[in-house]
RODO-2510 file (C-alpha; in nm, 4 decimals, decimal comma):
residues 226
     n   res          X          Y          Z
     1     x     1,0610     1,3197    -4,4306
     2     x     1,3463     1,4577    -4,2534
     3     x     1,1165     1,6183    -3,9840
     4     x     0,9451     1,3143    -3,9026
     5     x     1,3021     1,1251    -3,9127
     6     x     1,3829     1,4071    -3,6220
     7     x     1,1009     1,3839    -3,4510
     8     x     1,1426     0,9783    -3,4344
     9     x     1,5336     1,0556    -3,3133
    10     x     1,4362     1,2625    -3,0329
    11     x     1,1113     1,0436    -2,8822
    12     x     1,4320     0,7574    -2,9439
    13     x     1,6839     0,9839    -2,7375
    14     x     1,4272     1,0253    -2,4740
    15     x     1,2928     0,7006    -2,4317
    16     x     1,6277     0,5905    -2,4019
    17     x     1,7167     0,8577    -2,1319
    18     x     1,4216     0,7561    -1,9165
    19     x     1,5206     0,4360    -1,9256
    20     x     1,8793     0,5059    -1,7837
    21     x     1,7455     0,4420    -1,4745
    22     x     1,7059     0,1808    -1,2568
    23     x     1,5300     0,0372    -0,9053
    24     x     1,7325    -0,0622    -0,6489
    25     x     1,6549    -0,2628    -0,2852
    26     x     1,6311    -0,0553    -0,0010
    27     x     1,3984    -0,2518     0,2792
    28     x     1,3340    -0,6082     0,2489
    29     x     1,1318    -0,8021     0,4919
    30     x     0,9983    -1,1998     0,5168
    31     x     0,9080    -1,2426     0,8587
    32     x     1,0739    -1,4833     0,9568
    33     x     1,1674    -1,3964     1,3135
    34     x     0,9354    -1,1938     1,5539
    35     x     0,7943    -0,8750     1,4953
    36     x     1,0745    -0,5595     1,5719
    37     x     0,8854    -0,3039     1,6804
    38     x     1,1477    -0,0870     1,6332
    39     x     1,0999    -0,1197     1,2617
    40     x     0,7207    -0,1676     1,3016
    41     x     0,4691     0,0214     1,4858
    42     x     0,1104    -0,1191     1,5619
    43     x    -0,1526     0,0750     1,6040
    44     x    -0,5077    -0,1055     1,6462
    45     x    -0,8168    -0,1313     1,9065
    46     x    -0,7442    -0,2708     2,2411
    47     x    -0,9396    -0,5971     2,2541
    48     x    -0,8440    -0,9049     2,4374
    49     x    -0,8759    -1,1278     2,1101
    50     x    -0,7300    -0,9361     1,8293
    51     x    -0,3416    -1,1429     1,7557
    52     x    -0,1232    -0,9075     1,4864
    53     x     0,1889    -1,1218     1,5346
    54     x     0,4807    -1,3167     1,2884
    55     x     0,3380    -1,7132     1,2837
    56     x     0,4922    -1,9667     1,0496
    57     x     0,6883    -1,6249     0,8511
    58     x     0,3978    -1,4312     0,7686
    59     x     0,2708    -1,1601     0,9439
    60     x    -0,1068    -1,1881     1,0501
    61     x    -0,3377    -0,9426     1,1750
    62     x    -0,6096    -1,1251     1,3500
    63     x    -0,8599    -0,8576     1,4380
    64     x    -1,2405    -0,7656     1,5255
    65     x    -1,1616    -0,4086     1,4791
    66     x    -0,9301    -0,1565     1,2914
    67     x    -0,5836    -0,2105     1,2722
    68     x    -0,2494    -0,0268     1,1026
    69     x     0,1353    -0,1731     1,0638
    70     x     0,3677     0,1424     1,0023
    71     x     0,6755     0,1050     0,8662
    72     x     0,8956     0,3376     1,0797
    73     x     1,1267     0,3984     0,7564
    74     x     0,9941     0,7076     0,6256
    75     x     1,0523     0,6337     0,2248
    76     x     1,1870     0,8382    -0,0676
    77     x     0,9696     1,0013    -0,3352
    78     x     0,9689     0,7485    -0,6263
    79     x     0,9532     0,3692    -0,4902
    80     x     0,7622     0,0282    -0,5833
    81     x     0,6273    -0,1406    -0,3076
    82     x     0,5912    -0,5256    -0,3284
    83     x     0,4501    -0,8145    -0,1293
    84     x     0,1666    -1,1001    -0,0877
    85     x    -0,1083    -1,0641     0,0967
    86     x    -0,3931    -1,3828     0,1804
    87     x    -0,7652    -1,2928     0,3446
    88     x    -0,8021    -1,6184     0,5304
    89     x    -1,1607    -1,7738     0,5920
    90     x    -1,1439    -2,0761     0,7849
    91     x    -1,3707    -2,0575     1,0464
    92     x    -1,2072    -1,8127     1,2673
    93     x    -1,3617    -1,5440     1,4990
    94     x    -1,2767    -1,2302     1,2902
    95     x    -1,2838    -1,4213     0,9723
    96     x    -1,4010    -1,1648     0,7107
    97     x    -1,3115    -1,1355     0,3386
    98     x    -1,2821    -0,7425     0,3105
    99     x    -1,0352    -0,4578     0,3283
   100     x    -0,7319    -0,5448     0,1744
   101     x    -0,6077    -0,1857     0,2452
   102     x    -0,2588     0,0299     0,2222
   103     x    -0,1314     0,3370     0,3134
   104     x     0,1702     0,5404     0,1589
   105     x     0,3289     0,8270     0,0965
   106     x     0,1926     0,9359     0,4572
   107     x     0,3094     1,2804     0,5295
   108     x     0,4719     1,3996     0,8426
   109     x     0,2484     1,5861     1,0374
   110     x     0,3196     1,8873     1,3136
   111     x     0,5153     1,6926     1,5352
   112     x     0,5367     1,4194     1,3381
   113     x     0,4158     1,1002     1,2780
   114     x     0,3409     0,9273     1,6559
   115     x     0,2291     0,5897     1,5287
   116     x    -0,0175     0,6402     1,8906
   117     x    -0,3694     0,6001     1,6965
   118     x    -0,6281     0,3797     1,8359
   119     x    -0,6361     0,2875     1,4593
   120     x    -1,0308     0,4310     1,3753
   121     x    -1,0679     0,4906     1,0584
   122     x    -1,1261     0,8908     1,0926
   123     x    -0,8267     0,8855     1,3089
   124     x    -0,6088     0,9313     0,9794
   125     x    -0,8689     1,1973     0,8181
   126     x    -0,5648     1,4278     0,8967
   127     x    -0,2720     1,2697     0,7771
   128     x    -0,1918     1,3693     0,3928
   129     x    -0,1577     1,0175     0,2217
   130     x    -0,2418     0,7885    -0,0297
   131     x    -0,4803     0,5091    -0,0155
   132     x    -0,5586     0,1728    -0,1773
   133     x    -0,8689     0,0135     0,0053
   134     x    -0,9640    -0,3427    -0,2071
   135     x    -1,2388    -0,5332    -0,1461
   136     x    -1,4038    -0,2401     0,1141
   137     x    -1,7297    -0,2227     0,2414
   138     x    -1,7549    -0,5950     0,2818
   139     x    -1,5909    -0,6375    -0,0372
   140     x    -1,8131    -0,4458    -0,2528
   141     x    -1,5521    -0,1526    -0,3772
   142     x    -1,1968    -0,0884    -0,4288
   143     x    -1,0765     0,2416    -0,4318
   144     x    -0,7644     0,4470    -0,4230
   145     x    -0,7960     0,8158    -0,2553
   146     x    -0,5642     1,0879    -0,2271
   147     x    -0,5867     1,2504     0,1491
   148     x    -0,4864     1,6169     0,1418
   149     x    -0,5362     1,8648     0,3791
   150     x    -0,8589     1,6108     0,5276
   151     x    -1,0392     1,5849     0,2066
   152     x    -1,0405     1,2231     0,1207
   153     x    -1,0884     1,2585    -0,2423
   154     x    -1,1894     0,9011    -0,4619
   155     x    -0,9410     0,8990    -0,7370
   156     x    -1,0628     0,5147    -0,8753
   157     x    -1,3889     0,3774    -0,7994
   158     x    -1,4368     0,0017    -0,8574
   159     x    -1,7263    -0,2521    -0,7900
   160     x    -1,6834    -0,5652    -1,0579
   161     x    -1,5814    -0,8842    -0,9627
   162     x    -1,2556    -0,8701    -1,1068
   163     x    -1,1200    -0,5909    -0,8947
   164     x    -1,2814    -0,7466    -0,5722
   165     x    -1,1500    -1,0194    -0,3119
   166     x    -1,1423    -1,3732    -0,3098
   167     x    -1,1304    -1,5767     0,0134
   168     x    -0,7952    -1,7711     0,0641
   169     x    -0,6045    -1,6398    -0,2713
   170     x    -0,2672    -1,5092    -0,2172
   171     x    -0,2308    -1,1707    -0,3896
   172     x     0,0981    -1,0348    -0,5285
   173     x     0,0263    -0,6600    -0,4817
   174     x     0,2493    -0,3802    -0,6141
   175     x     0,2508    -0,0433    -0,5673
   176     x     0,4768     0,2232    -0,7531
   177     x     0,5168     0,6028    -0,7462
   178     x     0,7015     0,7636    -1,0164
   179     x     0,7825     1,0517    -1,1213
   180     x     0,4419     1,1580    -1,0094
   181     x     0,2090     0,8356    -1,1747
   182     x     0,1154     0,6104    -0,9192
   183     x    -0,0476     0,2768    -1,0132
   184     x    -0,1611    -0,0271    -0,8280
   185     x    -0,1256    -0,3627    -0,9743
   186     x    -0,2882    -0,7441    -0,8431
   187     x    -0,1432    -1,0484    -0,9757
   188     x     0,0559    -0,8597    -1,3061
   189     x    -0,2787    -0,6936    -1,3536
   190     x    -0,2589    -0,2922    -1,3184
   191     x    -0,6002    -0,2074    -1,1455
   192     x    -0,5119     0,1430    -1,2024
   193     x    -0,2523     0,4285    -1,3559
   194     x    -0,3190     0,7970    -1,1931
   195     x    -0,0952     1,0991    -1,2420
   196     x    -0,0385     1,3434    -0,9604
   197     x     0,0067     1,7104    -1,0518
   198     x     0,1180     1,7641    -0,7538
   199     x     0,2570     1,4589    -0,5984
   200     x     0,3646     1,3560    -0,2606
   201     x     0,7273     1,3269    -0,1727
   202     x     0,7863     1,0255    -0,0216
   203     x     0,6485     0,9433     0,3206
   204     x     0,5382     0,6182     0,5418
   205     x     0,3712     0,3135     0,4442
   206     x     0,1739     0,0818     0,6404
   207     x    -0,0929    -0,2093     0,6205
   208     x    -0,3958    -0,1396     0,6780
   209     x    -0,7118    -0,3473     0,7768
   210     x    -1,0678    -0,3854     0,9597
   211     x    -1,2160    -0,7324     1,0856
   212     x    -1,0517    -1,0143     0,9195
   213     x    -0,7847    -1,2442     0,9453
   214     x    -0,4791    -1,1748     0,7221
   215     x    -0,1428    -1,2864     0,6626
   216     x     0,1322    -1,0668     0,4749
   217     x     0,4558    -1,1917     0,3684
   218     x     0,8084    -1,1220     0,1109
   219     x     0,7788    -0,7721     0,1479
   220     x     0,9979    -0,5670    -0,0797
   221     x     1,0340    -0,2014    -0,1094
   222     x     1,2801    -0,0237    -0,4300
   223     x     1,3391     0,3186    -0,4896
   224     x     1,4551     0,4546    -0,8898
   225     x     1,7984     0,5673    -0,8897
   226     x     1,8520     0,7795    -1,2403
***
């Protein structure tokens, strides 16, 4: 009895000890004013149609091709990323409900990140990353992939319904990196929990699409101070 009494005291001690901790603001964004690209960098195909622009506060990328929002702010190691995201299908040229896709924890390459891509796909095979696509492949997977070293490894594989894409729902995504266990969660629902033996520390986020029409909006980014 008095070992198990110990035992419970120390899994108390260090429950409470994790907990200590907390998550504090460090970027917020709700676009309400036009885009500042010198806190955003677009990278994307050059075609005459394709709008990625701040209309009625949320930002929409309107596009027949690839195309990736960097945050410039390179972010810490443990942080919860935050926001709403809509795939709009409305009759529009490039409307498309697929590829509700994220990068982050992108590492600084030699030289450093450019934010100069043409925004292919393979353009990023070299960047060490993480990666969230939902609803690929015209919305018949969602998967999360670890990029190191240009092996694009699938981590979380999913084809049901319930991990897929609806047309016009807003989804409140959020994304989190702690301590190593990163997790993805849609709508308070956590798609996935993965832990990373040897995790990436910190690096750049950006949205990520292909042809569709999406709008993005109350972005919020924390980081865990102990």
């Amino acid at each position: 009895m008095k070992y198990w009494i110990a035992i419970v005291c120390c899994c108390c001690f260090w429950q409470a000890q994790a907990q200590k901790g907390h998550w504090e603001i460090i970027f917020k964004e709700d676009f309400a004013n036009a885009l500042n690209t010198s806190i955003w960098a677009i990278e994307k195909m050059p075609d005459p149609v394709d709008r990625i622009e701040i209309k009625e506060g949320k930002l929409i990328l309107d596009t027949k091709g690839g195309a990736t929002v960097w945050l410039r702010q390179k972010l810490p190691t443990n942080i919860r990323i935050s926001y709403k995201r809509k795939l709009i299908m409305a009759g529009g040229v490039n409307d498309r409900v697929s590829d509700l896709n994220q990068f982050f924890h992108a590492q600084d390459p030699p030289g450093g990140l450019q934010f100069n891509r043409k925004s292919r796909f393979e353009e990023y095979d070299s960047l060490n990353l993480y990666y969230v696509g939902m609803g690929g492949n015209y919305n018949t997977s969602t998967r999360f992939r670890k990029y190191f070293q240009g092996d694009k490894k699938i981590l979380v594989d999913f084809a049901d319904t319930p991990h897929l894409l609806e047309a016009n729902k807003t989804y409140s995504i959020v994304i989190e990196v702690l301590n190593g266990v990163v997790s993805y969660t849609v709508d308070g629902v956590k798609f996935f929990e993965w832990k990373d033996h040897q995790p990436y520390l910190g690096g750049y986020f950006a949205f990520r699409s292909t042809k569709s029409r999406q709008e993005m909006d109350d972005l919020q980014i924390e980081t865990w101070k102990d």
